[in-house]
N, C-alpha and C positions, 0 to 999 in steps of 0.2 A: 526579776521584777524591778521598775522602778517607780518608786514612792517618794511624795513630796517631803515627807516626815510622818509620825503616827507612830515609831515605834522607839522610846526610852527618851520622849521628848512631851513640855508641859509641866505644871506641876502634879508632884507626884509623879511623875514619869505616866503619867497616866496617858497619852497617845492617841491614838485611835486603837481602843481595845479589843475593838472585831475583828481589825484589819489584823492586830498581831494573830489573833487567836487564829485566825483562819489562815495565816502562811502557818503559824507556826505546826494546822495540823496536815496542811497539804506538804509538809516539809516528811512528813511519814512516806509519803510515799516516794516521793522527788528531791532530787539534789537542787534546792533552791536559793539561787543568791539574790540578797536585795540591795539596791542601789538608792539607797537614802539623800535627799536633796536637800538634808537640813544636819546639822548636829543633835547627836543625843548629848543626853546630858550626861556629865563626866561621873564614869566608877559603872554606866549601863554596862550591859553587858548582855548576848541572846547567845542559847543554845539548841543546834537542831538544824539548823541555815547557817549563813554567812552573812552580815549584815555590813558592808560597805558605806561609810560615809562620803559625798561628793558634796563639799560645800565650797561658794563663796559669795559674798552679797553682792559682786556682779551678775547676773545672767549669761552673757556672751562666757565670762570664763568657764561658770559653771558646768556650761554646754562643754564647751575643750574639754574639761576637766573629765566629766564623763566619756567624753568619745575616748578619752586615751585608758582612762581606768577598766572602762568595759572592755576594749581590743583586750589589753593586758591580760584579763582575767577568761577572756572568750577563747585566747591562744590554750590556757590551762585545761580549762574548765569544756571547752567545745557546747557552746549551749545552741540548745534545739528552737527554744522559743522567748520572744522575750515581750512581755505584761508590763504596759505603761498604766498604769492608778490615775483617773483624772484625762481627762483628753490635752487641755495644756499646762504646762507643757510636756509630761509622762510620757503621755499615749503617741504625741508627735515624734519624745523622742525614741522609744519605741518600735514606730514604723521605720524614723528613718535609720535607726541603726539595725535594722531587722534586713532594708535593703542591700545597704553598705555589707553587711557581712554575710547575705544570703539565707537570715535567720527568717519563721513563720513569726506574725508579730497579731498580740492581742492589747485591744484596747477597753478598757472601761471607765461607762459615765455613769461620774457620779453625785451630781449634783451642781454645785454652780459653773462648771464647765458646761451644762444644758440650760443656762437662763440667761435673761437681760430684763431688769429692774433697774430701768437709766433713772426713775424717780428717787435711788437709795442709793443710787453708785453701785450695783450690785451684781454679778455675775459678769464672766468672760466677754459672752457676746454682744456686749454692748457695744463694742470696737469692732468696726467693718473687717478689718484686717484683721484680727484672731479669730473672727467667723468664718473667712474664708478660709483659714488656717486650721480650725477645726472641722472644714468640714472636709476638706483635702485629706485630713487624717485619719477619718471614718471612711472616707471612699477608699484609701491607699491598704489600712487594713485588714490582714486576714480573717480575722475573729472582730468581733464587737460586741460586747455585753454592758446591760444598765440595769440599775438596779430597779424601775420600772415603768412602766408604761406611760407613763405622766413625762419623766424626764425624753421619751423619743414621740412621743405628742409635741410636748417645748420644741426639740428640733424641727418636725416639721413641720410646724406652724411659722416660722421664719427661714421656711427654702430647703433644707436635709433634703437632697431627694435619698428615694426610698432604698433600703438594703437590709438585708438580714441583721436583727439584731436578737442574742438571745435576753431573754428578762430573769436575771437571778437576783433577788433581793439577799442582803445579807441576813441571815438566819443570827440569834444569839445562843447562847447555852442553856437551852431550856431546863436544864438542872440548877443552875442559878439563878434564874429568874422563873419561879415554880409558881403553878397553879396552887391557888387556892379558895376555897369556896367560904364565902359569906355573905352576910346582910348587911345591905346600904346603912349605915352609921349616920347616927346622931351626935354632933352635925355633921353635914356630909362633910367627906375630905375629899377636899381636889388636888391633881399635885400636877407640877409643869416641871419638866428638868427641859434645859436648853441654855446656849448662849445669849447674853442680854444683850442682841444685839437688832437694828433695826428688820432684817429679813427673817426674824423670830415673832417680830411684833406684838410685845408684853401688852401695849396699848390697849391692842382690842383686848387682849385676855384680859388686861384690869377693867374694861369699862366692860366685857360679856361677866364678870364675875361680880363685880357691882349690882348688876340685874339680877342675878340668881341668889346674891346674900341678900337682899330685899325680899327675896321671897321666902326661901330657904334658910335655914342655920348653918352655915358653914364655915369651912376654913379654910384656905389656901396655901399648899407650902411649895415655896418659889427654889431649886438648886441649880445654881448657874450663876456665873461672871460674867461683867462685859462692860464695854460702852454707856450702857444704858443704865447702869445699876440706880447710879441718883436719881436720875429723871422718871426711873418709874417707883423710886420711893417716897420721892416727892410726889407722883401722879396719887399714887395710893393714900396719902394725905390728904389730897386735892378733894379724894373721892369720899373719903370718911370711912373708909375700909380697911387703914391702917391694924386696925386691931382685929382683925378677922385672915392678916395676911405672916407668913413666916419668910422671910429670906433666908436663907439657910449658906451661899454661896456655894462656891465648887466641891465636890466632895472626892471620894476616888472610887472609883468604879465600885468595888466591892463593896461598900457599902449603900449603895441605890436599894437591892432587894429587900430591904426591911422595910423603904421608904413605897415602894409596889404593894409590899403584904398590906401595910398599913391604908394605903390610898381607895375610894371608892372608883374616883373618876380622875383620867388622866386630861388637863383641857391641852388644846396644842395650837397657834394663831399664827402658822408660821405664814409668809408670805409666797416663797416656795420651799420644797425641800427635795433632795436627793430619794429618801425610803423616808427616816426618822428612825434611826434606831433603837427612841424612845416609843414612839409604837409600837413598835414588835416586840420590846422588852415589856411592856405595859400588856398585851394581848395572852402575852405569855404566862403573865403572873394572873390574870384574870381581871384586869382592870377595866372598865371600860372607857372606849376612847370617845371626846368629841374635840372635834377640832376641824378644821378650815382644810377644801379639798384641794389638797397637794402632795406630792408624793406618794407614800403606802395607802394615805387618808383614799386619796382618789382611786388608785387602785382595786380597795379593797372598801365602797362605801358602803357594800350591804354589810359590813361586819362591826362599825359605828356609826357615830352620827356626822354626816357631812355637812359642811355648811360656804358660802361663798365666799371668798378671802377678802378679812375688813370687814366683815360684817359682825360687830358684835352684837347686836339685836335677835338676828338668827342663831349666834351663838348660843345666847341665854335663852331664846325660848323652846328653841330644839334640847337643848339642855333642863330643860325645866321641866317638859314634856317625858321624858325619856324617866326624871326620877320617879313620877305618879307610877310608872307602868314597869311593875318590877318583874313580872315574864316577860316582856322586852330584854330589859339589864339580863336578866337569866341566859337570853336567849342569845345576846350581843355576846356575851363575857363567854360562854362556854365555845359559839361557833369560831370567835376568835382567837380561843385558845387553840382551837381543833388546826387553825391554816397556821397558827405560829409553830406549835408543835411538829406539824409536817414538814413546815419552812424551818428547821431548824439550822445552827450553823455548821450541821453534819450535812445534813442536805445540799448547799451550799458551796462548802466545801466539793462532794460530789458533782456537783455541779461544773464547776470550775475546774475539775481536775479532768473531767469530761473533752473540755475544750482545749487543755493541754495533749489531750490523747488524741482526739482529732485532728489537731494542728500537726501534731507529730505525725501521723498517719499520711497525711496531706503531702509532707513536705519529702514524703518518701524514707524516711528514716526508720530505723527500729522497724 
């Protein structure tokens, strides 16, 4: 596998906690080495895999550095397939060292490597040239997976021609983010985890949350860093909702599920997204979701409220609508649990291990 980083990197070493969990269970089955494109942070340490660090804040070396690390360890290790995370640069390099060594190669998209928000400086394909580059990478190839529908929509709505993609969403651990059954709270609680960063857009969520504390008694608890943090503490001032709002900042994973038990409604404003791994952790706990149609949102909008992206108006009143009618909520939060629970990150995992069995099978091996 190669990965930009996500795994003993961050504070709290906190990573990308799906991506560990999910090698570390497909590592049960398979000899998995991962080629990390960042430093962890010093005293990490993973067992179960092989976790390879290739860093340096050139690029062009970067690249060397992996082409010679991978031979070295390919000579030992003879690998079958090899999973680029991210289309660039992972999944490119991926393909192209899949050719170079005769290996079946998988790619997966997962998010801002399927967008261009040239208004926010935001995603890969804003640059002609990594467009073409990614999409050489998808054609080139053997496997391609995204996590859904919405992110190979993005693609070919700016040229992708068409190929087999499968759609596996990252499932979480539905034993840690558990179902639970209750009544809408006095006052309602809303909660947002995300980065404070413009392709999150806290904006609409404070000006769609403004409209529903007007109506409603509520409260809002904000966990996430970034960018933005000031400007929407100040907005939240602006708006006279300062005392109806909690920042909370970055927390560490394990402690999110208390902050799910606790929540009625999860709000989400992102501008785009890969899945949300806070949806699915929110669907999972029995939250119900509303939030702007992107990613899992669009996906899956019979299972929340969907709304057009930037529009905090619709926000609030689809949101407003939704508290009157509590067989609704019933019926949101239970069906929502039912596809989170399926999509679990067991599921997932099978999933994915699937397409290393196929590739293997393909490429005539085993």
């Amino acid at each position: 596998m190669i990965i930009p980083g996500g795994i003993g990197t961050g504070n709290n070493n906190i990573g990308v906690p799906v991506l560990e969990r999910m090698i570390r269970l497909l590592a049960l089955e398979f000899d998995v080495t991962v080629f990390q494109l960042y430093k962890r942070n010093k005293g990490y340490s993973v067992d179960g895999f092989e976790l390879i660090d290739v860093y340096s804040s050139r690029p062009w070396v970067r690249a060397l550095k992996l082409f010679f690390v991978f031979r070295r360890v390919h000579r030992l290790k003879k690998f079958e397939v090899v999973h680029g995370f991210w289309i660039l640069p992972n999944g490119f390099f991926a393909v192209a060292l899949g050719k170079i060594f005769g290996l079946k190669s998988i790619v997966s998209i997962l998010g801002g490597d399927a967008i261009a928000l040239p208004e926010i400086n935001y995603g890969q394909l804003i640059k002609p040239l990594y467009r073409r580059i990614s999409f050489w990478t998808l054609r080139k190839a053997d496997e391609v997976t995204a996590l859904t529908r919405y992110l190979v929509h993005n693609l070919r709505s700016i040229g992708m021609k068409p190929r087999e993609i499968h759609i596996i969403p990252w499932g979480i651990d539905t034993n840690l983010f558990a179902f639970r059954e209750k009544e809408v709270q006095q006052p309602i609680r809303f909660l947002h985890i995300a980065n404070l960063h413009p392709v999150k857009d806290q904006e609409t969520l404070l000006r769609a949350f403004k409209i529903i504390a007007e109506s409603v008694e509520s409260h809002l608890t904000l966990i996430g860093e970034g960018v933005l943090e000031s400007r929407l503490k100040t907005l939240a001032g602006e708006l006279a909702i300062e005392n109806c709002i909690t920042f909370l900042g970055l927390l560490p994973y394990e402690a999110l599920p208390e902050y799910y038990t606790d929540a009625d409604i999860l709000l989400h404003t992102s501008r785009s997204e890969g899945q949300s791994e806070v949806v699915t952790e929110a669907m999972s706990s029995g939250v119900v979701v509303c939030g702007t149609k992107v990613g899992l949102i669009y996906d899956l909008e019979e299972f929340c409220v969907a709304v057009p992206i930037g529009d905090h108006r619709a926000l609030a009143r689809e949101t407003l609508a939704l508290i009157k009618d509590s067989n609704r909520i019933n019926a949101l939060r239970k069906d929502a649990f039912v596809w989170a629970n399926i999509h679990s990150i067991h599921w997932t995992v099978g999933q994915t291990g699937g397409c290393y069995r196929k590739t293997i099978r393909f490429s005539g091996k085993r």
